[in-house]
C-alpha positions, 0 to 999 in steps of 0.5 A: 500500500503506498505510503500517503494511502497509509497515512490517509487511513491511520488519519482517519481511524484516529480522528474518527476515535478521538472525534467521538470522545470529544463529542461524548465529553461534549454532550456529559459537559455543555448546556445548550442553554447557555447560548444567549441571545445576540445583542448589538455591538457595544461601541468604541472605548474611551481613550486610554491614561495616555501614559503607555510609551515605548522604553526600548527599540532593538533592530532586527534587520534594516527593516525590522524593529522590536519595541517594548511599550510599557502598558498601563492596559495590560499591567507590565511591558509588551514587546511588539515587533514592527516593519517599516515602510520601504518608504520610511527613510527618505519620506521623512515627513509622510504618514502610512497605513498600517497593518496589524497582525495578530497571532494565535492563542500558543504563541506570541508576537514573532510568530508571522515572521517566524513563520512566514515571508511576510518581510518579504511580502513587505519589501515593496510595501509602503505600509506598516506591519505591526505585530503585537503581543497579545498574551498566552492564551489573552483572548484579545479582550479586556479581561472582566476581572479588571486585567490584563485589558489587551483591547485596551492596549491594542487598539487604544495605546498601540495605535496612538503610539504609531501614530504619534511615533512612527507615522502612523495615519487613520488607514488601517487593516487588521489580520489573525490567525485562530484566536488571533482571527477571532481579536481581529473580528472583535476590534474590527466590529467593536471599533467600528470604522478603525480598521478598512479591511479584516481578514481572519484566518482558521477562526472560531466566530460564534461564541454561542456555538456549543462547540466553540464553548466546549473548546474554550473551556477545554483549552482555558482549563488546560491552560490554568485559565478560568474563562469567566476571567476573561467575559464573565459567566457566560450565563450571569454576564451573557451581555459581555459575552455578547458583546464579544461575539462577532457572530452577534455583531455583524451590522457592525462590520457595515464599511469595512470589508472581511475576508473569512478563510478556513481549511477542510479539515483534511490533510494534504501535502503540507502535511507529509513531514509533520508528526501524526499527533500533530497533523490530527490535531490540526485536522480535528481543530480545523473540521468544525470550521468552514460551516460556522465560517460560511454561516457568518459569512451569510449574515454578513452579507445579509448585513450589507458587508461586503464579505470574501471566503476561502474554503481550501482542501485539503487544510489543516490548523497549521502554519503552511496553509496560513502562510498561503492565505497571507499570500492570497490576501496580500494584494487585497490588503495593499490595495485597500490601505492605498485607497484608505490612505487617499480618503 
């Protein structure tokens, strides 16, 4: 038997076994009736105290610089990396779009580069990559419990910051991966008008999916995290979990355009030299996805938002699809910070 069949069905008798222990777990642990009903987005904050500031820049290359901000919002310092425009050294008096970039819960804020060419994606760019920290597992919200207030600083004291020290203007797109797709969403609908263009990658949408719960619990647990830190008791604060829905929000997202892409669940060549626990887990934490990310879809274009998807097969959770929809969205993304810019 050749070597991929091999692959193909040893995949596919573990995912159907570890499947139906998630879905046994599921059906002992979650209460359907949680869910609440949707409410309208909540508004864009007041601004922050003003005193966050960068304490220390450190060049990575020509291009690239580490900055540590001290941050009010989030209790400590947050090191964040930024790309600079091609631009930056002889247009000394220009402003410039900027595109955030945030990464996925087990990670943190060299993963793009890490991970992928987007330097080299933004040799030609006349736009600024900026790539902040978002915490362990920091679900890009201001916590209930009073910090960290990860919102706060990203879209708050960040975005001052660039405007104020690296000339930054009002042209503004922003981009994730799993957890971080999801930040991407919240900002862009709970921020309403900041951001031109959001794109989120492998993200859960809908919080009131009884799926998304049980995922939540179960890597919040694994983590040491208590969800309720993060949004309150999804029953007792329901408002708040709302409120951080984006499945919930969608006339929200009127004027800027989202891109929702998502791989099948099935492994593919992009695969072959990963380990097979690994493959598993990315094919079982992407499965579930491409439904509930066309459904949004749908209620965003019955919204009036102008809305792209990408379904991809085969695709699993893993760095080499994502790397291939940053390339995808890439024109899109220079495009719309270029007309944002001349607006």
């Amino acid at each position: 038997m050749p070597s991929a069949v091999r692959f193909s069905a040893g995949f596919a008798r573990r995912a159907r076994s570890l499947l139906l222990t998630i879905l046994v777990v599921f059906i002992v642990l979650i209460d359907a009736g949680t869910a609440a009903p949707a409410i309208g987005a909540s508004g864009v904050r007041g601004p922050g105290d003003g005193k966050a500031r960068i304490t220390a820049v450190k060049e990575i290359s020509e291009r690239m610089r580490d900055l540590t901000i001290s941050s009010p919002a989030v209790g400590r310092s947050v090191p964040v990396r930024v790309i600079l425009p091609r631009k930056w050294f002889t247009q000394t008096k220009a402003t410039f779009p900027v595109l955030y970039m945030l990464h996925g819960g087990d990670d943190n804020y060299t993963s793009w580069t890490r991970e992928t060419d987007i330097e080299k994606l933004a040799d030609k760019s006349d736009f600024l990559v900026v790539m902040p920290d978002g915490g362990r597992y920091g679900y890009y919200s201001d916590w209930s419990i009073g910090n960290p207030r990860w919102e706060t600083f990203h879209t708050t004291e960040l975005v001052q910051l660039m405007e104020s020290e690296y000339r930054a203007n009002a042209s503004r797109a922003i981009a994730g991966l799993s957890m971080g797709g999801f930040g991407a969403l919240n900002y862009a609908a709970r921020h309403r008008g900041m951001f031109n263009y959001v794109a989120a990658m492998s993200s859960y949408v809908d919080l009131n999916d009884p799926t998304v719960r049980f995922t939540l619990l179960l890597g919040a647990n694994r983590d040491g995290i208590d969800i309720r830190d993060v949004w309150g008791d999804p029953r007792k604060n329901s408002d708040n979990w709302q409120s951080h829905n984006p499945a919930a929000m969608t006339e929200a997202f009127r004027g800027t355009r989202v891109h929702l892409s998502a791989g099948s669940g099935r492994p593919g060549p992009s695969d072959m030299n990963r380990t097979l626990d690994a493959v598993l887990v990315g094919a079982v934490a992407e499965t579930a996805l491409p439904e509930s990310v066309m459904k949004f879809a749908s209620s965003l274009r019955r919204a009036g938002v102008k809305t792209t998807t990408h379904i991809y097969d085969p695709g699993t959770h893993s760095w080499r699809y994502w790397e291939n929809e940053l390339h995808r969205i890439w024109p899109t993304v220079t495009a719309m910070l270029t007309e944002g810019a001349r607006q």
